[in-house]
Structure formats: C-alpha cells, structure tokens
C-alpha positions as CSV (number, residue, x, y, z in Angstrom):
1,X,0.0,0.0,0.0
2,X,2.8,2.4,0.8
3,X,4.5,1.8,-2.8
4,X,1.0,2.9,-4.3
5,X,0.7,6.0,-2.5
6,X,4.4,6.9,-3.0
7,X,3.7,6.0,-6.6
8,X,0.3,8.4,-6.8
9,X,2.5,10.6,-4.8
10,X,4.8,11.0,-7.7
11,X,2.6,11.1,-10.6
12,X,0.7,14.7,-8.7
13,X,4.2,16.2,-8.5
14,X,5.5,15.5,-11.8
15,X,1.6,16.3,-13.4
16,X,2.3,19.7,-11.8
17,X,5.4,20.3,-13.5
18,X,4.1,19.4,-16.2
19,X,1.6,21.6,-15.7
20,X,3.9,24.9,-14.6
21,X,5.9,24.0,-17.5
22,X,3.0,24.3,-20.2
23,X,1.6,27.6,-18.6
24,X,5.2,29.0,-19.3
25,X,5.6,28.2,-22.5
26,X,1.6,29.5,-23.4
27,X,3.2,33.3,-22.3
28,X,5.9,33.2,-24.2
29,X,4.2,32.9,-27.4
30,X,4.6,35.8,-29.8
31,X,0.6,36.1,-29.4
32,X,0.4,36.4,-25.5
33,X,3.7,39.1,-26.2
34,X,1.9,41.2,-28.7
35,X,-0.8,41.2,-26.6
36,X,0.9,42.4,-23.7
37,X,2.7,45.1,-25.9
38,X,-0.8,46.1,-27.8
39,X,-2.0,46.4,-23.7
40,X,0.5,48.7,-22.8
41,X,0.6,51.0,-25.7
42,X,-3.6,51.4,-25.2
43,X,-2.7,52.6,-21.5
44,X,0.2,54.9,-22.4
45,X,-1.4,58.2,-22.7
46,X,0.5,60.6,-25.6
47,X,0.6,64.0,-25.2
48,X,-2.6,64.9,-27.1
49,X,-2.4,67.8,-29.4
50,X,-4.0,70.7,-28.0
51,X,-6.4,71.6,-30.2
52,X,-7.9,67.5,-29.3
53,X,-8.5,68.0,-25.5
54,X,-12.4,69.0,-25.1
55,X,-11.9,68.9,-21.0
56,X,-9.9,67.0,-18.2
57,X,-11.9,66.6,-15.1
58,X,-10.2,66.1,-11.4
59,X,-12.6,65.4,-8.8
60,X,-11.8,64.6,-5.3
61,X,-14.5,64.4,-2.6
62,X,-14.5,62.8,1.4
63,X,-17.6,62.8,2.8
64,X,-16.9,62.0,6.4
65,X,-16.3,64.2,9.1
66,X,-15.1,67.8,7.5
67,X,-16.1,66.9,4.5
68,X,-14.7,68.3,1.2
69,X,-15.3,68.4,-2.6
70,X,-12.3,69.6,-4.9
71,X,-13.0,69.8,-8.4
72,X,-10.3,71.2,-10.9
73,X,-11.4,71.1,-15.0
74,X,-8.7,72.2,-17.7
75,X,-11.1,72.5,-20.8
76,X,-11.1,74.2,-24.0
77,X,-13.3,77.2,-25.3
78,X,-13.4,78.6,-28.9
79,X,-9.8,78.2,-29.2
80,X,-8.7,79.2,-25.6
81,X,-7.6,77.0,-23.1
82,X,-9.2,77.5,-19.1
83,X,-9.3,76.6,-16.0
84,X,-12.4,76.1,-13.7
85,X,-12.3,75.2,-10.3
86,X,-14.2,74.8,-7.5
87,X,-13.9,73.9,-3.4
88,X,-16.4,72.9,-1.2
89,X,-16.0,72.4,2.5
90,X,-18.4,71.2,5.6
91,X,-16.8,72.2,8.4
92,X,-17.3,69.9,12.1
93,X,-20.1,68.0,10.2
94,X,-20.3,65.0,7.6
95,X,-20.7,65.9,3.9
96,X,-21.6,65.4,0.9
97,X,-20.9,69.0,0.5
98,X,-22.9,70.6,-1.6
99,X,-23.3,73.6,-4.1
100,X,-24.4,75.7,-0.5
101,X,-21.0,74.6,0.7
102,X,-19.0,76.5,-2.1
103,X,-15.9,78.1,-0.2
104,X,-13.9,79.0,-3.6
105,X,-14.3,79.0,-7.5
106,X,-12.8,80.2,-10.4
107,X,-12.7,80.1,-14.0
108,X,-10.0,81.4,-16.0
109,X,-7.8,81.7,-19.5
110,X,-4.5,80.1,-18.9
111,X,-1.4,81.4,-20.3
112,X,0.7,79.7,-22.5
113,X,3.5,78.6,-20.2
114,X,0.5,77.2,-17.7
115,X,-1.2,75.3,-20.5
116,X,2.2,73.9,-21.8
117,X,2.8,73.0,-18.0
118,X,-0.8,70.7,-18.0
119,X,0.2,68.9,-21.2
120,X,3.2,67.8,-19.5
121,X,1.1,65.9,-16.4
122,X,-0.7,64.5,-19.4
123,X,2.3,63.2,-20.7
124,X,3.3,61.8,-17.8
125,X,0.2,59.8,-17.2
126,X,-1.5,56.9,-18.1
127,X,-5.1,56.6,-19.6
128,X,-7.5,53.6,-20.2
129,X,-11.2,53.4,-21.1
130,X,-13.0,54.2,-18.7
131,X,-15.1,51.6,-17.2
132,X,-18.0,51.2,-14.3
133,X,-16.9,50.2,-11.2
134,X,-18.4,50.2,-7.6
135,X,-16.3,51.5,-5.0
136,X,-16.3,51.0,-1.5
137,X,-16.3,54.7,-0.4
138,X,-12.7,55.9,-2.6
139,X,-12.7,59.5,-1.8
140,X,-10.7,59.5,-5.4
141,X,-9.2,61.3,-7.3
142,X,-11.0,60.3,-10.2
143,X,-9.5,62.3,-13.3
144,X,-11.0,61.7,-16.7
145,X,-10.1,62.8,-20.2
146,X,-12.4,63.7,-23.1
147,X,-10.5,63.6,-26.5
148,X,-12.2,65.6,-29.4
149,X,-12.9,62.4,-31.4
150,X,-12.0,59.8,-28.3
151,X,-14.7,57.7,-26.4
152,X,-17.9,60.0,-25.5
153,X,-17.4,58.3,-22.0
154,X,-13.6,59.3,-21.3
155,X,-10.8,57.8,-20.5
156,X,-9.6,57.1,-17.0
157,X,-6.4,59.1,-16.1
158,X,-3.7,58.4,-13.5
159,X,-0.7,59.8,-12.8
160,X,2.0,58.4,-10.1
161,X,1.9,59.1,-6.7
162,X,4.8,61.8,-7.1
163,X,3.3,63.1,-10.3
164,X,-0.1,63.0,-8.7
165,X,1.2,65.3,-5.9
166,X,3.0,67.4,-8.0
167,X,-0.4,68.0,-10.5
168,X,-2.3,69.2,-7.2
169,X,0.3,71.8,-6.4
170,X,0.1,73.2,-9.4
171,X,-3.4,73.4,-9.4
172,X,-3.8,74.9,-5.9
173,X,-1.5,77.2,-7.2
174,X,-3.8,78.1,-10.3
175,X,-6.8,78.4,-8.0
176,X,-5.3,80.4,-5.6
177,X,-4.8,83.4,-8.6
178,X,-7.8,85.8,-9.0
179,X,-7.9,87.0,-12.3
C-alpha cells in the first residue's frame, strides 16, 4: 500500500510540472507578447495635441467628518484653453458638500506657459477606457479625459503618486490666482 501511495504521490508532483511548464511556454508565445505590448501601448497616454483636449476633469471628494469636494477642470473654449475650479467644504459635520457649501471657485484663461505646464502631467500619465466600477467609499481622485474624437465616455487618467502630488500643487497654485 505504501509503494502505491508513494507512486500516486509521484505522478501529482511530476503532473504539476508538467503543468507549470505548459503555462510558461503558453506566455511566451509571440501572441500572448503582442498582446501584452498592444496592452500597454492602449494605457500609455501621448501627449494629445492641444487643439484635441475638449476637457480633463479632477474630482476629489470625502464625505466623512469635514467633509470636502475639490474639483479642478482644464477645458477648452473657442480656441482658448481654461481653467475652472471649485472647493467645497463642511466644516465639524459630515458631507456630501454641496453647491451651499461652495468656499472658492474660479474660471480662468491660462497662459501659454501654464497650459504647456498641463500637457506635460498628461504626458506623464496613463489613460485607459473608462469603465464602471463600484467602490467602496474611494474618496478618489478620479480624473477623466475627453478627446475631441475619443470615447464619448472618457478615458480614465492616473498619474504616479509623485506626479499626482506634484499636479495638485500646481493646481492649488492656479486656484489660488484671481484673475
């Protein structure tokens, strides 16, 4: 009996080589590769031409204790490019915060150097179609794109953490000018 199970014993552990074996092989075919490439190319975001970007959206909002709402939207407007933004804040209570809550908004025409300064964060980021998802209370950001002749839905954006940080200084810079 103990020659069979040793022997069954075996046969699982070389089966699962086997099986390892095959799965490697399967991704290194040209087909999953190209796939792969084709995957990351569709996520790498180029910079868009200018005259392409109909708006970029940057939301942020925490409804708990204090709650906030930060919007920032870089957008473009018979041939000018702006800047909208907007900041709402409940203070010592729980949100959402709402258009009563309104603490600061602007909308302005950016300057060339400013605009040239977005396009770069663009660059820099990633973007995918967008797709539905629940969350489980993600205060965000959420940042979408809309291309002149892209998805009517968006594209998800994302930036890295440093990038990301970097991208809300410069717009709390912008919103802190009164023009």
């Amino acid at each position: 009996m103990r020659k069979v199970l040793h022997f069954i014993l075996i046969l699982f552990v070389c089966s699962m080589f086997m099986a390892c074996a095959e799965t490697e092989e399967t991704a290194e075919t040209p087909d999953a590769q190209a796939a792969d490439e084709n995957l990351t190319e569709e996520n790498n975001c180029e910079r868009p031409a200018s005259e392409d970007i109909l708006n970029f959206y940057y939301t942020y909002e925490n409804i708990n204790y204090n709650a906030k709402y930060q919007r920032y939207r870089f957008y473009t407007q018979d041939g000018k490019h702006m800047f909208f933004h907007e900041h709402r804040e409940v203070k010592d209570d729980y949100g959402p915060a709402t258009e009563k809550h309104t603490t600061a908004t602007g909308n302005f025409e950016l300057t060339a150097d400013e605009w040239k300064e977005f396009l770069n964060y663009l660059a820099r980021g990633t973007a995918k179609p967008r797709e539905e998802a629940v969350t489980t209370g993600d205060s965000g950001p959420w940042m979408f794109l809309y291309l002149r002749d892209g998805d009517p839905d968006g594209l998800d954006f994302s930036l890295s953490y440093g990038d990301l940080k970097a991208f809300e200084g410069f717009c709390e810079e912008l919103a802190k000018e009164k023009r």
